[in-house]
GUVOTI-863899 format. One record per residue (C-alpha): x, y, z; residue number from 1; residue in one letter. Coordinates in nm, 3 decimals, decimal comma. Layout:
N
+---------+---------+---------+-----+------+
!      xx !      yy !      zz ! seq ! type !
+---------+---------+---------+-----+------+
!       X !       Y !       Z ! NUM !    A !
...
+---------+---------+---------+-----+------+
END
This chain:
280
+---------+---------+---------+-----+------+
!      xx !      yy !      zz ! seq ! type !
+---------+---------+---------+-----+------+
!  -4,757 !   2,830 !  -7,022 !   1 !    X !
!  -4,814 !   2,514 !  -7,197 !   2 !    X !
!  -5,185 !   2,467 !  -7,376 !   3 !    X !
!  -5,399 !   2,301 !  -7,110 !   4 !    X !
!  -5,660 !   2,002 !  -7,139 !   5 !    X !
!  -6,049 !   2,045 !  -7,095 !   6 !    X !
!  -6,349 !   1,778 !  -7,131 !   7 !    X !
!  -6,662 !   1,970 !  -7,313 !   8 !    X !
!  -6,954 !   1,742 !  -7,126 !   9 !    X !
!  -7,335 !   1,807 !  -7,090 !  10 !    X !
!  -7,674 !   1,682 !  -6,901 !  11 !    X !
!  -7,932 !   1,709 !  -7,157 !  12 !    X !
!  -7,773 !   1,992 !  -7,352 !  13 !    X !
!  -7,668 !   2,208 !  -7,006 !  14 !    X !
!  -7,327 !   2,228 !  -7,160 !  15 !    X !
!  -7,010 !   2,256 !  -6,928 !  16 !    X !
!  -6,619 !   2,312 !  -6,962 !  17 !    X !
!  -6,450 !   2,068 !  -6,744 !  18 !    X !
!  -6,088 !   2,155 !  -6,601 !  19 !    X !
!  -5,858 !   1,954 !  -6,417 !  20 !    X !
!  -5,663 !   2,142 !  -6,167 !  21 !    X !
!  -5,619 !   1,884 !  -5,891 !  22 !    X !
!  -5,221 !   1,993 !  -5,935 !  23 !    X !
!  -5,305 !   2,327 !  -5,864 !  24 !    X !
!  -5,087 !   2,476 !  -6,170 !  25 !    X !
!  -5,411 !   2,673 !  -6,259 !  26 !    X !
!  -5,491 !   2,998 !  -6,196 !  27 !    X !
!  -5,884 !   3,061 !  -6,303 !  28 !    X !
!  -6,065 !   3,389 !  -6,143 !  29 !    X !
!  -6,289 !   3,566 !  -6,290 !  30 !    X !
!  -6,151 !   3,707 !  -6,606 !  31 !    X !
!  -5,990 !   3,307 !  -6,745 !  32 !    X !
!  -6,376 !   3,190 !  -6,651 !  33 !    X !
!  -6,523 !   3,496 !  -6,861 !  34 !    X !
!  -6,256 !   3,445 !  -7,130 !  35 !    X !
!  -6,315 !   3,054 !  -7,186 !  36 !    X !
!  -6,684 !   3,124 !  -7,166 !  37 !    X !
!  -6,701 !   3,367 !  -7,466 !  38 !    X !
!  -6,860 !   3,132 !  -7,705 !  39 !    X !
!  -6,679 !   3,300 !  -8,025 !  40 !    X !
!  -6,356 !   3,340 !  -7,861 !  41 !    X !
!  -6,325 !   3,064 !  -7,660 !  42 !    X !
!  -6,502 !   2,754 !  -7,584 !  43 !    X !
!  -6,823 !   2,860 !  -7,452 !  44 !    X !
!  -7,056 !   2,725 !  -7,142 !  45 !    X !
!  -7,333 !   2,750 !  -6,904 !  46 !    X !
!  -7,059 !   2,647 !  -6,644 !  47 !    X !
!  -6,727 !   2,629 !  -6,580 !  48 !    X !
!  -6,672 !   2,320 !  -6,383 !  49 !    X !
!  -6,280 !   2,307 !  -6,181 !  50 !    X !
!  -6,141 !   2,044 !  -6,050 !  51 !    X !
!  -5,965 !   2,047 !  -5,685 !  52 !    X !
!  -5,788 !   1,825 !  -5,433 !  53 !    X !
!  -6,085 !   1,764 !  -5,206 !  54 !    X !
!  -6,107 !   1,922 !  -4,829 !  55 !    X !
!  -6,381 !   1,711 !  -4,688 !  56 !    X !
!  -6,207 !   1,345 !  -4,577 !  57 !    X !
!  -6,498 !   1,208 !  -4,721 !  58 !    X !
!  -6,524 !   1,317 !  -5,066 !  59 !    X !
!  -6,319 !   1,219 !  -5,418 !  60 !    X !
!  -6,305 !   1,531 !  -5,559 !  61 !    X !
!  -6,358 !   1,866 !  -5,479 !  62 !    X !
!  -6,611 !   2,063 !  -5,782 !  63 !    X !
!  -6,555 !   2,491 !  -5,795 !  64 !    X !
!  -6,822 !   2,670 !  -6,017 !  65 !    X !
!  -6,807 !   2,953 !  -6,204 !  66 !    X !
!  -7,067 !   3,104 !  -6,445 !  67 !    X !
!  -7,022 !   3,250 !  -6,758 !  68 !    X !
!  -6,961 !   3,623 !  -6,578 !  69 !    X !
!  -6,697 !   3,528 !  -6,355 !  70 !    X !
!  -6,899 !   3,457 !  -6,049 !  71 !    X !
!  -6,892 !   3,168 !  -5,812 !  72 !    X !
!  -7,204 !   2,975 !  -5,796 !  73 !    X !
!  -7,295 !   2,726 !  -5,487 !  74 !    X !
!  -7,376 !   2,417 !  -5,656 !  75 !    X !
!  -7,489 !   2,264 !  -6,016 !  76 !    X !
!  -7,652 !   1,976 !  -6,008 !  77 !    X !
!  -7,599 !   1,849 !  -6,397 !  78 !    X !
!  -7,218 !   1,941 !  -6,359 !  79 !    X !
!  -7,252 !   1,752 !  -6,055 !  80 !    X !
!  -7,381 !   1,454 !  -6,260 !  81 !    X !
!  -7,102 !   1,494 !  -6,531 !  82 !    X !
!  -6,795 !   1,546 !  -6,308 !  83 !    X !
!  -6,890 !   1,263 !  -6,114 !  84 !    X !
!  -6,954 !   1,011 !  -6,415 !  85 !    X !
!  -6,567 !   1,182 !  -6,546 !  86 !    X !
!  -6,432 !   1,111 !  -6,203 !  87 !    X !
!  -6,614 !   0,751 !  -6,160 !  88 !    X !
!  -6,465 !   0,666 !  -6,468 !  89 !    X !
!  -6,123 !   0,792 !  -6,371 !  90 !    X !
!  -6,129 !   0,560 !  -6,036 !  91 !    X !
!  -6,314 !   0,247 !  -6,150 !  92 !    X !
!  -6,567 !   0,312 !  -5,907 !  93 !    X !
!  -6,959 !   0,351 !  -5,922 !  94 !    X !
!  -7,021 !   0,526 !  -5,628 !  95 !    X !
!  -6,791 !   0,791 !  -5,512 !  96 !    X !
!  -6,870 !   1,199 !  -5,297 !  97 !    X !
!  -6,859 !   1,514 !  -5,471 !  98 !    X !
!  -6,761 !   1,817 !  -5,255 !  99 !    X !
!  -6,883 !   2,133 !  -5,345 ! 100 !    X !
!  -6,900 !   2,512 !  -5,212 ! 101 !    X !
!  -7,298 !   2,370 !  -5,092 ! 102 !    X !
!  -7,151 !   2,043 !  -4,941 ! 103 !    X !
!  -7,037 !   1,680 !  -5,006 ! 104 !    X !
!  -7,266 !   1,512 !  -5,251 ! 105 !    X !
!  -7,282 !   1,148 !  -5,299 ! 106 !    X !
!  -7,345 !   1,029 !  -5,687 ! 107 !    X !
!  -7,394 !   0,688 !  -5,821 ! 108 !    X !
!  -7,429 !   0,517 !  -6,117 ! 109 !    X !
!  -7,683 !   0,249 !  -6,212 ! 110 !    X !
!  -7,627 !  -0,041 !  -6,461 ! 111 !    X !
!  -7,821 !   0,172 !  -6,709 ! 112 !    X !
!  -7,559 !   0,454 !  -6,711 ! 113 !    X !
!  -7,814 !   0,696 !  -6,504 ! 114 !    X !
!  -7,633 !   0,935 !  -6,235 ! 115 !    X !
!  -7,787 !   0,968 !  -5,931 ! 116 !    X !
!  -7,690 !   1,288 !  -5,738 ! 117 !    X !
!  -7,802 !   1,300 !  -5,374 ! 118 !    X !
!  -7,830 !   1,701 !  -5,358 ! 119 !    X !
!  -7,874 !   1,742 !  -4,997 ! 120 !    X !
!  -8,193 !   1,881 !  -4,808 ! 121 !    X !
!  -8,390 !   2,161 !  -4,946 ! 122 !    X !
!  -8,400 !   2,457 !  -4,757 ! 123 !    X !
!  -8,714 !   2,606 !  -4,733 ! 124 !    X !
!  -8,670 !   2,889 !  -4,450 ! 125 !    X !
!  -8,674 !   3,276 !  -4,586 ! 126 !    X !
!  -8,328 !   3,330 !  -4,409 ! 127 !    X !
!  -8,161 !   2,977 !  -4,555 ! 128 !    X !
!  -8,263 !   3,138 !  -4,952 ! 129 !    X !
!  -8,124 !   3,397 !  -4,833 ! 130 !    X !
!  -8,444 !   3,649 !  -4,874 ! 131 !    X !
!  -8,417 !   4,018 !  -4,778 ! 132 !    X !
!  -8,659 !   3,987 !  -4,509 ! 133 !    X !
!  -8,865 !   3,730 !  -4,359 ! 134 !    X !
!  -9,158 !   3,558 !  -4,553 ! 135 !    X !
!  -9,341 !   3,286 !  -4,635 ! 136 !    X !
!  -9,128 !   3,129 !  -4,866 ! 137 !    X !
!  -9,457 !   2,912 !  -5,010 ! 138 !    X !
!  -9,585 !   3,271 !  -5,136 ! 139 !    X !
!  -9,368 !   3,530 !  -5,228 ! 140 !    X !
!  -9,517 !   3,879 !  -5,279 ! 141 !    X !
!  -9,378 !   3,908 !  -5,635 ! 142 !    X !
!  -9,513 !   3,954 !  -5,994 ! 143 !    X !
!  -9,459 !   4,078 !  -6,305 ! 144 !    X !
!  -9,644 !   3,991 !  -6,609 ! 145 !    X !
!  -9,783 !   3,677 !  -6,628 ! 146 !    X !
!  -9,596 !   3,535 !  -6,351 ! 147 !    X !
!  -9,683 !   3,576 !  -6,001 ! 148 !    X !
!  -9,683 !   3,397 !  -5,627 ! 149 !    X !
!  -9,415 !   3,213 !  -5,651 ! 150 !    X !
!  -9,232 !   2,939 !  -5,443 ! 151 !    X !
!  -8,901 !   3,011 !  -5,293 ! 152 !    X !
!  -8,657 !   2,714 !  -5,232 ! 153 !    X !
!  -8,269 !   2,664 !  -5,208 ! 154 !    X !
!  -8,100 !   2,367 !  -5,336 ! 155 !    X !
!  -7,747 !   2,473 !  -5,306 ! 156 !    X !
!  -7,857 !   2,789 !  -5,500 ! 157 !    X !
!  -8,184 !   3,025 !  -5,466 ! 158 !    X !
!  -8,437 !   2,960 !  -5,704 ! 159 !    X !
!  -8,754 !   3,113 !  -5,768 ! 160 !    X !
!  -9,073 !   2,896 !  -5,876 ! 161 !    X !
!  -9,367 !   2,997 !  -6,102 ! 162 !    X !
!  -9,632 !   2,770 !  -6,166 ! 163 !    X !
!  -9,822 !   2,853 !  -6,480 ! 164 !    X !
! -10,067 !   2,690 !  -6,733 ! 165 !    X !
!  -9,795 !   2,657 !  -7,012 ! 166 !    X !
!  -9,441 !   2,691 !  -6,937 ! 167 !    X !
!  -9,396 !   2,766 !  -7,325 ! 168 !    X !
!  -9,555 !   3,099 !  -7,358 ! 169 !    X !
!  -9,374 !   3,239 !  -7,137 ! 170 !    X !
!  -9,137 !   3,502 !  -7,247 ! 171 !    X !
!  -8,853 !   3,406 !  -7,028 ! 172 !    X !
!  -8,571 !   3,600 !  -7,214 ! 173 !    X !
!  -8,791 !   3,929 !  -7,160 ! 174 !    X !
!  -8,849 !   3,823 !  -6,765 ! 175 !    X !
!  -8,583 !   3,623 !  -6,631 ! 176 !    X !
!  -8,341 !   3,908 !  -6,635 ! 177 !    X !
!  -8,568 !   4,152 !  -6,400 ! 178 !    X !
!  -8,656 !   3,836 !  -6,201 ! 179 !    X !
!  -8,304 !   3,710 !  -6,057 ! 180 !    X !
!  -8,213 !   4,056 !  -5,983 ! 181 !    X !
!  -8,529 !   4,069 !  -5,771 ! 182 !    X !
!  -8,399 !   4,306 !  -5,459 ! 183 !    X !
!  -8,588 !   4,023 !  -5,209 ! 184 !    X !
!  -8,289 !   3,772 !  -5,372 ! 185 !    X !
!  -7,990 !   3,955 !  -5,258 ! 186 !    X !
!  -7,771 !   3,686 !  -5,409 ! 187 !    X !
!  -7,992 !   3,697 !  -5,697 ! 188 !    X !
!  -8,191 !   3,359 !  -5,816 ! 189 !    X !
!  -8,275 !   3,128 !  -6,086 ! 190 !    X !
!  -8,610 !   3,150 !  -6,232 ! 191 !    X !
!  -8,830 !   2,854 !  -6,303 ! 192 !    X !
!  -9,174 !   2,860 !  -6,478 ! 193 !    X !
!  -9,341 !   2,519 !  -6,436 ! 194 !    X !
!  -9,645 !   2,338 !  -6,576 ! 195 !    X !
!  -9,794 !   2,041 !  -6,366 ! 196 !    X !
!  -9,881 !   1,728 !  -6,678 ! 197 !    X !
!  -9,963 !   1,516 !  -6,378 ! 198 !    X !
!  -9,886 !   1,411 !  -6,051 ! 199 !    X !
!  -9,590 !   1,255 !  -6,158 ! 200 !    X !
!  -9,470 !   1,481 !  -6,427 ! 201 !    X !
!  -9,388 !   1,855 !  -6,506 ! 202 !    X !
!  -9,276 !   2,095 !  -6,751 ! 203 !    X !
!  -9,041 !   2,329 !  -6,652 ! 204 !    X !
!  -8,755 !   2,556 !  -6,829 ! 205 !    X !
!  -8,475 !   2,778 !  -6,660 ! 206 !    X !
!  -8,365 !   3,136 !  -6,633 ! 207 !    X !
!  -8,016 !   3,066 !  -6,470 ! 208 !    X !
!  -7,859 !   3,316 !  -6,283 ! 209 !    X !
!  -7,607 !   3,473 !  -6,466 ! 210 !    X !
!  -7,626 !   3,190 !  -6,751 ! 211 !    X !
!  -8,009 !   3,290 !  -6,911 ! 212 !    X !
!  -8,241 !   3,093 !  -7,065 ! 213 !    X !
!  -8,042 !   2,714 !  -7,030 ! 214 !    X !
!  -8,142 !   2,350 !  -7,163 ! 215 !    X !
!  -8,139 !   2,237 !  -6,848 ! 216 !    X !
!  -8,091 !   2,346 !  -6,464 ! 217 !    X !
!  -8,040 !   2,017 !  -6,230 ! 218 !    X !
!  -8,081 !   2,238 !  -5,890 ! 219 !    X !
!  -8,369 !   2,394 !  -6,082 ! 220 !    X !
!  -8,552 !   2,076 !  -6,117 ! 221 !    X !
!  -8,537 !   2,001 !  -5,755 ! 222 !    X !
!  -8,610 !   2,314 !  -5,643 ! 223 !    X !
!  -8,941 !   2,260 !  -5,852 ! 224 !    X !
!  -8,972 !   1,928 !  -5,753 ! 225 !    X !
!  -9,004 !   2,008 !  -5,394 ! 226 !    X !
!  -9,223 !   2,369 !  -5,452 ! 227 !    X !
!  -9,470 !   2,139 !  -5,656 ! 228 !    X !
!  -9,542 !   1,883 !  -5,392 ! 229 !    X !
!  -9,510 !   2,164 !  -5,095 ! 230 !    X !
!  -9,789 !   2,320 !  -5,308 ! 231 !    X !
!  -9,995 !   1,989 !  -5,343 ! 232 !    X !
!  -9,952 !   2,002 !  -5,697 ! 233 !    X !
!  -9,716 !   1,648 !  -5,762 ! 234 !    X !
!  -9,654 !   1,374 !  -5,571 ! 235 !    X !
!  -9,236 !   1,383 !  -5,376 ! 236 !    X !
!  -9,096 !   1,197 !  -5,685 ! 237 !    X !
!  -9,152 !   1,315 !  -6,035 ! 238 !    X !
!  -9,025 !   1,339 !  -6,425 ! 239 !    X !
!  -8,905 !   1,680 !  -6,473 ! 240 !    X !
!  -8,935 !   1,762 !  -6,873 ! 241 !    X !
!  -8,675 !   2,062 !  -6,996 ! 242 !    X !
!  -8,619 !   2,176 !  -7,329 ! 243 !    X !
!  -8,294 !   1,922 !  -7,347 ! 244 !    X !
!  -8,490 !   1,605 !  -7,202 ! 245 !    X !
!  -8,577 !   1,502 !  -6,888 ! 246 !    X !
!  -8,428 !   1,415 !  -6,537 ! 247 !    X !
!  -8,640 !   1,211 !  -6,184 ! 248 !    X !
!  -8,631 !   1,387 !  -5,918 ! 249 !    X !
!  -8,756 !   1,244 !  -5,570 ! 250 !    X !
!  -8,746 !   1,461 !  -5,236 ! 251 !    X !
!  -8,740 !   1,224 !  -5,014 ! 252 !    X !
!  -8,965 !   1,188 !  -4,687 ! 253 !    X !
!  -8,607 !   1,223 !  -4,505 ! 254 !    X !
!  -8,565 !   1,580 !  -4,724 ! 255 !    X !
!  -8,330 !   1,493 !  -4,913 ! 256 !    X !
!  -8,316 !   1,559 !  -5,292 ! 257 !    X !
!  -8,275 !   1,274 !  -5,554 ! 258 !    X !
!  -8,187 !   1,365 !  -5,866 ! 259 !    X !
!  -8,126 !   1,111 !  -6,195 ! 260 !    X !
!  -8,015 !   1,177 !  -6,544 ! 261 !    X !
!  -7,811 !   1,125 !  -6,896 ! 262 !    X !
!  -7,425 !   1,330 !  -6,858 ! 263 !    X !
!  -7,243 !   1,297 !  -7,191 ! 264 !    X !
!  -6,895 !   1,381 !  -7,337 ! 265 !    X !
!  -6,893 !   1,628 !  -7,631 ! 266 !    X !
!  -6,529 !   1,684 !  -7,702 ! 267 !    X !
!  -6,193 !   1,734 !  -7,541 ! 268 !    X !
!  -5,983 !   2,006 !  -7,648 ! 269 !    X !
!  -5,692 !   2,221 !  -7,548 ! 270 !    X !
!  -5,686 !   2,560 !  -7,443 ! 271 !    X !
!  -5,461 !   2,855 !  -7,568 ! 272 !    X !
!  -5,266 !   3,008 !  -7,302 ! 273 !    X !
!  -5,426 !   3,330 !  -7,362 ! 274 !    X !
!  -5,745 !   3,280 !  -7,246 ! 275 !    X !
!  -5,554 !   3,223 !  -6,865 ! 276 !    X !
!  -5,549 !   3,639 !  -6,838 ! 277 !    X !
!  -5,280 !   3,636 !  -6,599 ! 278 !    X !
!  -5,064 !   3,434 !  -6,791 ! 279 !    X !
!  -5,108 !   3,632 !  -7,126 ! 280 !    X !
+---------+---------+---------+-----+------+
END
């Protein structure tokens, strides 16, 4: 097996390997995602972005994710945003559909190099999480420490809200982990603490499932987007500040969920054949 190409990209420092495999000469499960997301022995992520023919008639380019641990995650919304700048490049085009596991996404690009990524409605019913049981997905029963009631929402991907007075003192490293393996998430979540600045603006950072503590988490931003104003908290379209900069979100009176930002090319590089585990 020959050494194969990969684009390092990121949206506001959520950092992503990005793998062509529209041929279909690749073979990347579990172990190849683990292996090339080992940040000492191979290239490192928060995810693993691949590539595919598309399915949907509709759509450019198909997007699989995988997290550093092997698994399969629904959607990403900052991959989202970088694959589709890659791929709009790659056609000449400004507009052009995403498909992911969640669904086809439509992405644009305005004349100030901002990506727009029309995420799709946010589910807000305790079955569509998926919770364990039903609830009222506005209040969850759950604490632990400082962090308590929170919002549950689904952009793609579960996600678990906490609104706090300052998103900095929170020890998410300590939390996050007991959080998104909450037995009421049986597909486990990602955990957001959030500060409201405004009506228009928040503070929020990210425990991603199966990632940790991240710069930034594009589902994660519209999943607190849309718990903020279903609390009253924020208006429907805000400025979402993470630890790697900042991204507009707007849900929509349709329910659909906007969601602008930066995507940026690190590096390309080649791989060593022996991180594909199969092939070694």
């Amino acid at each position: 097996m020959e050494t194969v190409p990969f684009t390092k990209m990121h949206g506001l420092g959520n950092d992503f390997v990005v793998l062509d495999d529209r041929d279909g000469r690749l073979a990347v499960g579990e172990d190849e995602a683990r292996a090339i997301g080992d940040r000492r022995k191979g290239v490192g992520f928060d995810q693993l972005l691949i590539l595919e023919p598309p399915q949907h008639p509709d759509a450019h380019v198909f997007m699989r994710v995988r997290n550093p641990d092997g698994s399969e995650a629904e959607a990403c919304g900052n991959g989202t945003r970088c694959v589709a700048a890659r791929t709009m490049d790659e056609l000449g085009s400004n507009r052009l559909n995403v498909e992911t596991v969640a669904g086809v996404l439509e992405a644009t690009r305005g004349a100030d190099g901002l990506v727009t990524v029309d995420m799709g409605p946010a589910n807000l019913e305790w079955c569509d999480i998926p919770l364990a049981k039903p609830c009222d997905t506005l209040h969850l029963d759950i604490a632990n420490g400082p962090l308590v009631d929170p919002v549950a929402v689904n952009i793609g991907n579960p996600h678990m809200v906490f609104f706090v007075d300052d998103a900095d003192t929170i020890d998410l490293g300590a939390l996050g982990p007991k959080l998104e393996h909450h037995p009421l998430y049986p597909e486990r979540t990602n955990v957001e603490v959030v500060s409201v600045l405004g009506p228009d603006k928040v503070r929020m950072r990210v425990w991603e499932r199966s990632a940790g503590i991240t710069q930034a988490c594009g589902s994660g931003a519209c999943a607190v987007s849309v718990a903020a104003s279903r609390r009253g908290l924020t208006d429907r379209k805000v400025e979402v500040i993470l630890d790697g900069g900042s991204l507009i979100i707007e849900w929509r009176d349709d329910g659909r969920v906007l969601m602008t930002g930066p995507t940026a090319i690190s590096f390309e590089g080649r791989l060593n054949p022996s991180l594909f585990i199969d092939d070694a």
